[in-house]
C-alpha positions as CSV (number, residue, x, y, z in Angstrom):
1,X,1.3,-7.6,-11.0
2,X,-2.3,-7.9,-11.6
3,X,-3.8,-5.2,-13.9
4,X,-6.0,-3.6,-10.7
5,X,-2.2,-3.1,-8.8
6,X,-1.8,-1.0,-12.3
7,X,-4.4,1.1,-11.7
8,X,-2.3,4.4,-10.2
9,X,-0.3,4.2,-13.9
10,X,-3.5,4.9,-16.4
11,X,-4.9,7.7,-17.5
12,X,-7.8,6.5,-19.5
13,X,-9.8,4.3,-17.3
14,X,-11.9,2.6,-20.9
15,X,-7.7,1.1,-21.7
16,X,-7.9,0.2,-17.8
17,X,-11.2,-1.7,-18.0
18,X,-10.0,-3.4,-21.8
19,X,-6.8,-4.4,-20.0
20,X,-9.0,-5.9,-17.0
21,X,-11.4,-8.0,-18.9
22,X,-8.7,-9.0,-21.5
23,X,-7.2,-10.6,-18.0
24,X,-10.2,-11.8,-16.5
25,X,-11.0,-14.0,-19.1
26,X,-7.2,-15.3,-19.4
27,X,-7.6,-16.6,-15.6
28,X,-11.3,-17.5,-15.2
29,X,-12.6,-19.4,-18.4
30,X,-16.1,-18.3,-16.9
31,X,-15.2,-14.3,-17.2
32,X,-17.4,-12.8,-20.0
33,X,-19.0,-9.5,-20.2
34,X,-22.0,-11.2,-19.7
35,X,-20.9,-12.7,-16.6
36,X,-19.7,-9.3,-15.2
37,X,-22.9,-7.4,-16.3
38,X,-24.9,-9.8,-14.1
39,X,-22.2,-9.4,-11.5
40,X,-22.4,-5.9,-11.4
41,X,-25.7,-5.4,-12.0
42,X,-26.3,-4.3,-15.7
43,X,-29.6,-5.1,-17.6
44,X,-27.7,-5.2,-20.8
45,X,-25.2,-7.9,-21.1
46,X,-23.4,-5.6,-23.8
47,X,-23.1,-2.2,-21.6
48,X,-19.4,-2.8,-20.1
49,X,-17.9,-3.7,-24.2
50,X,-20.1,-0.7,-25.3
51,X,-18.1,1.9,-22.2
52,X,-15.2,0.1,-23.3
53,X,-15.3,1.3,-26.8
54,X,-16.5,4.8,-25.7
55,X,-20.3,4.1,-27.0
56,X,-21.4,4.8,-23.2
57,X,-20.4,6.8,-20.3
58,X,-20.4,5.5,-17.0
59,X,-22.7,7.4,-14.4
60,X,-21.9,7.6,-11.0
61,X,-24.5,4.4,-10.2
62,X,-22.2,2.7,-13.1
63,X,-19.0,3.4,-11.8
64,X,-20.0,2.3,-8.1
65,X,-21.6,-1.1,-9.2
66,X,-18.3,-1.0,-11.6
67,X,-15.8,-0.5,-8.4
68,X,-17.5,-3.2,-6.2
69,X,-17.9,-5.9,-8.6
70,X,-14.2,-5.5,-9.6
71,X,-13.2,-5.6,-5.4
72,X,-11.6,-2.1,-5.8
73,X,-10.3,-0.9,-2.3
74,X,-11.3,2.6,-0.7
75,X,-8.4,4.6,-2.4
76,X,-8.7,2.7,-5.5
77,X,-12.0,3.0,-5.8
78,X,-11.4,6.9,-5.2
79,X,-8.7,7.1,-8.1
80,X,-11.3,4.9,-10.5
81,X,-13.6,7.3,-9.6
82,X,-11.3,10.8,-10.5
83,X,-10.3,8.8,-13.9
84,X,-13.9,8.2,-14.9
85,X,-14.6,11.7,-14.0
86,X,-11.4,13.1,-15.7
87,X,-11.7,11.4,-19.1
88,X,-15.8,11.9,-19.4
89,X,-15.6,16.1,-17.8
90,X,-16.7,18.4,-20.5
91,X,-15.6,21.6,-19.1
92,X,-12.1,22.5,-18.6
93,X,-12.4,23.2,-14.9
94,X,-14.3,19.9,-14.0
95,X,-11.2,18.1,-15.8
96,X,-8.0,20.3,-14.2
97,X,-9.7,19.4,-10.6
98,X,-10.1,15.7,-11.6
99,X,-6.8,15.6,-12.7
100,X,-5.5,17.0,-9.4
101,X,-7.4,14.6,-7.6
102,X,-5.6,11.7,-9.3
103,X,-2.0,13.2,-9.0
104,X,-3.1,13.7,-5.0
105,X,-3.7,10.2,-4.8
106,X,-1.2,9.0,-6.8
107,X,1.2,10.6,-4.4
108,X,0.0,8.8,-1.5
109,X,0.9,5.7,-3.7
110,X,4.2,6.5,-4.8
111,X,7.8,4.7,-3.7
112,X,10.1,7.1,-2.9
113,X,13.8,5.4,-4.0
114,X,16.5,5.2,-1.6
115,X,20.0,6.6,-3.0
116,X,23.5,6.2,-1.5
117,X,23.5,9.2,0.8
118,X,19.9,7.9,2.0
119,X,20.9,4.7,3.0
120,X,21.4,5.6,6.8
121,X,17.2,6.0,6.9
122,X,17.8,2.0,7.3
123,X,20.5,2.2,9.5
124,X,18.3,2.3,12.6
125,X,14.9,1.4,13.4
126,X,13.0,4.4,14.7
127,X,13.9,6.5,11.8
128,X,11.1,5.3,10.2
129,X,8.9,5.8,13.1
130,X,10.0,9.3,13.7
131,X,9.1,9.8,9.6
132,X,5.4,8.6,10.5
133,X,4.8,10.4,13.9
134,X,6.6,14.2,12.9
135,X,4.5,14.0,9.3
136,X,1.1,13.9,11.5
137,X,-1.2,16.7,11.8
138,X,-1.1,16.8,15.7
139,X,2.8,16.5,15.6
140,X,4.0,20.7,16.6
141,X,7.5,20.2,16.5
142,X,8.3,19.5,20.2
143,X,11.2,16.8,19.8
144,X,11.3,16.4,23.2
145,X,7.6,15.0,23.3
146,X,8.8,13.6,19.8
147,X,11.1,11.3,21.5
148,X,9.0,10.2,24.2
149,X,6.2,9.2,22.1
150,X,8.3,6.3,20.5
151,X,8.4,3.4,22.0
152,X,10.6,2.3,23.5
153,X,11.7,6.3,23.9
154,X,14.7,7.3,22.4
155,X,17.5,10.9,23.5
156,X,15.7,13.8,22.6
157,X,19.2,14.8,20.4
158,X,18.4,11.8,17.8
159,X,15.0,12.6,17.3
160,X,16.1,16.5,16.5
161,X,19.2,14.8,14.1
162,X,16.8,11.8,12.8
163,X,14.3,14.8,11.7
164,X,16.9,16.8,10.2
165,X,18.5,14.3,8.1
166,X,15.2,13.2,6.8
167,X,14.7,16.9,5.2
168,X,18.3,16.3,4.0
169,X,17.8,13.6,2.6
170,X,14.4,15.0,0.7
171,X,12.4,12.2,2.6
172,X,10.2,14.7,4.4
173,X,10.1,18.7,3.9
174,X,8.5,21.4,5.7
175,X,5.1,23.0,4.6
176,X,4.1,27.1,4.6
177,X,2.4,26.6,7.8
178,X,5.5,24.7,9.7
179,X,3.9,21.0,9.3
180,X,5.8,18.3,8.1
181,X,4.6,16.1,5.0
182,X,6.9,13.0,3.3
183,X,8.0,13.7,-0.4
184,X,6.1,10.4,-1.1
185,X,4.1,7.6,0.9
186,X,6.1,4.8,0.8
187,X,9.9,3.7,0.6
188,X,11.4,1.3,-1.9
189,X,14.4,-0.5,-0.1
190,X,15.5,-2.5,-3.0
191,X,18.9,-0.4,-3.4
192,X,19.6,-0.5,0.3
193,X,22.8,-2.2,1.3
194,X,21.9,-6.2,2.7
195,X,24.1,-5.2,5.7
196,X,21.3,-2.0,6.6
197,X,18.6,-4.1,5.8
198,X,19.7,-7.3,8.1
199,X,20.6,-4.6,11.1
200,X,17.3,-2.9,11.1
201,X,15.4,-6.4,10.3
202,X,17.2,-8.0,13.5
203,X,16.2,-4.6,15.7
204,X,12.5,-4.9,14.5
205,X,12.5,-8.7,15.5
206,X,13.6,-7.9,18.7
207,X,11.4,-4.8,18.9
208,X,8.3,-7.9,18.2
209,X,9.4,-10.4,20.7
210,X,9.4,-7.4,23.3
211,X,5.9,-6.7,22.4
212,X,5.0,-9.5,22.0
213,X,6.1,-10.5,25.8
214,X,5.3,-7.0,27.5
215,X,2.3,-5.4,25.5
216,X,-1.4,-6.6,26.5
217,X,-3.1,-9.2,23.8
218,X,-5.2,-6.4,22.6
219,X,-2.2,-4.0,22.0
220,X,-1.0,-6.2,19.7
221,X,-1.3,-9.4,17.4
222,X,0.6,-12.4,16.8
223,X,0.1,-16.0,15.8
224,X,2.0,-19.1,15.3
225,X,1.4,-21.9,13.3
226,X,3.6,-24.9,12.6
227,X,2.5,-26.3,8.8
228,X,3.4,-29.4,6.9
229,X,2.8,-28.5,3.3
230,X,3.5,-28.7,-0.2
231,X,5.7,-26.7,-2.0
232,X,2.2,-25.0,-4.3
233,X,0.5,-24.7,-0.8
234,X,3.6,-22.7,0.4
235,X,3.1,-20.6,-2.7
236,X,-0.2,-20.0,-2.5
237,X,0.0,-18.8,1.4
238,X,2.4,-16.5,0.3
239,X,-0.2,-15.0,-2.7
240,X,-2.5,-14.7,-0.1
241,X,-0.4,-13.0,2.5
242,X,1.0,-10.9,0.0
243,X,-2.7,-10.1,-0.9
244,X,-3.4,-9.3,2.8
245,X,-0.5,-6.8,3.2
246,X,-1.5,-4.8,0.1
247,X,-4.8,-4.7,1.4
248,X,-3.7,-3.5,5.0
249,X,-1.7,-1.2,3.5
250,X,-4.4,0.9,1.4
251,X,-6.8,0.8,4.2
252,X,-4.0,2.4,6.3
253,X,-3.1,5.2,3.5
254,X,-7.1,5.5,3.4
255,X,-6.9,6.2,7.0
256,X,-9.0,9.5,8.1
257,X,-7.3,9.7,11.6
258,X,-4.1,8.5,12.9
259,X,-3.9,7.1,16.3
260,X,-0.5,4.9,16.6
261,X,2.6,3.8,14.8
262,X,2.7,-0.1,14.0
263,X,5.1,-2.4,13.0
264,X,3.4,-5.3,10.4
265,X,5.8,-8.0,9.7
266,X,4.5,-11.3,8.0
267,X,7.3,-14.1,8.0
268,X,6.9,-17.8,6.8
269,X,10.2,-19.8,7.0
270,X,11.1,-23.6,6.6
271,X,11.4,-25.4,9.9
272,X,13.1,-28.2,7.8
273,X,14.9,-29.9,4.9
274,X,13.3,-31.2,1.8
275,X,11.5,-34.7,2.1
276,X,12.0,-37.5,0.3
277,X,9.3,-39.0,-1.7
278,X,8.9,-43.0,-2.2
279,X,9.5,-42.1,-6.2
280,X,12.7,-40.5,-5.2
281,X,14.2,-42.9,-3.1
């Protein structure tokens, strides 16, 4: 995990920029300060090691030529901007609502972990729709409506129980005003049973060739691509398809309006065995 996915975990954003460089010039032999002065735009060549070691405060210009030379995304960029704000505010006040900025969007980035009695979230595939669609401003409780706006629909009864285990189960709870909001944005599956997983990874295959063969090409995407590769070219299409997804997935938690549930899977499987080289032979 690259020090930027770190981001959410510091509190002092001069340890988050030592931490970056100190990286930077592991991987690129070309990274200096220099270099990502004259990236930025900095006069000085010396200004980023001079913020670093708390000689300089970053301004808001600073921090925006800071956040786009380093390829922050929206909500990181947000976060590096309530750090900056947080560690340089000289009134209490101007901290305490920095601070609460950074724990709101921390929130938005946190994995909420699956225990035993939870493990039936996985058990079938529109549970996690129904967790989307009910936590949505426009949703008013109607579980009728509820049902019918998942596709395909589903008994009115298991969206009422789906909705009710998931405040059992702490995944979602009920505000002041009667809205629904999750505990945390995202779900960590790793202590989920391989039997739930393989169940509701079969349904969502199924739910994709459906789309796939019933939903207009605008309504949906999919591509297909036979490869011959290498083994480092394999790994590298995974970096970058990794990179993709974690991308996708801040610009939808950065989203301003929500206006459908989707489905994103990204697979990339062997078609065939291993082959032989003239070496090995």
């Amino acid at each position: 995990m690259s020090t930027i996915d770190k981001l959410f975990d510091y509190d002092d954003y001069r340890l988050f920029l030592k931490d970056y460089f100190d990286e930077q010039k592991k991987l690129r032999s070309i990274f200096s300060h220099r270099f990502f002065a004259a990236k930025a735009g900095f006069s000085s060549s010396s200004y980023c090691l001079n913020v670093i070691r708390g000689r300089f405060n970053l301004t808001e210009k600073s921090i925006a030529k800071m956040v786009k030379a380093m390829n922050l995304n929206n909500i990181q960029s947000k976060y590096f901007f309530a750090l900056v704000e947080y560690n340089q505010a000289k009134q209490v006040e101007e901290r305490e609502n920095a601070w609460d900025e950074i724990v709101q969007i921390r929130s938005k980035n946190e994995f909420v972990h699956i225990s035993e009695d939870q493990q039936d979230f996985f058990s079938k595939w529109y549970y996690p729709v129904l967790r989307e669609l009910v936590c949505q401003p426009a949703f008013d409780g109607d579980m009728m409506r509820l049902a019918r706006m998942v596709v395909p629909a589903i008994p009115t009864e298991e969206a009422r129980v789906a909705v009710e285990n998931m405040i059992r189960w702490n995944l979602i709870q009920k505000t002041v005003d009667g809205k629904f909001q999750k505990t945390a944005e995202m779900i960590d599956a790793k202590n989920v049973s391989p039997m739930n997983l393989r169940k509701i990874r079969r349904e969502y295959v199924q739910q994709a060739i459906g789309a796939i063969e019933s939903k207009k090409a605008h309504e949906r995407f999919a591509a297909f691509t036979t490869l011959a590769m290498s083994e480092s070219s394999y790994d590298y299409a995974v970096k970058i398809l990794e990179e993709a997804r974690q991308k996708i997935m801040a610009k939808a938690a950065d989203d301003p309006e929500v206006e459908k549930i989707y489905e994103m899977m990204i697979v990339m499987y062997p078609l065939s065995e291993k082959l032989k080289t003239e070496d090995a032979k």
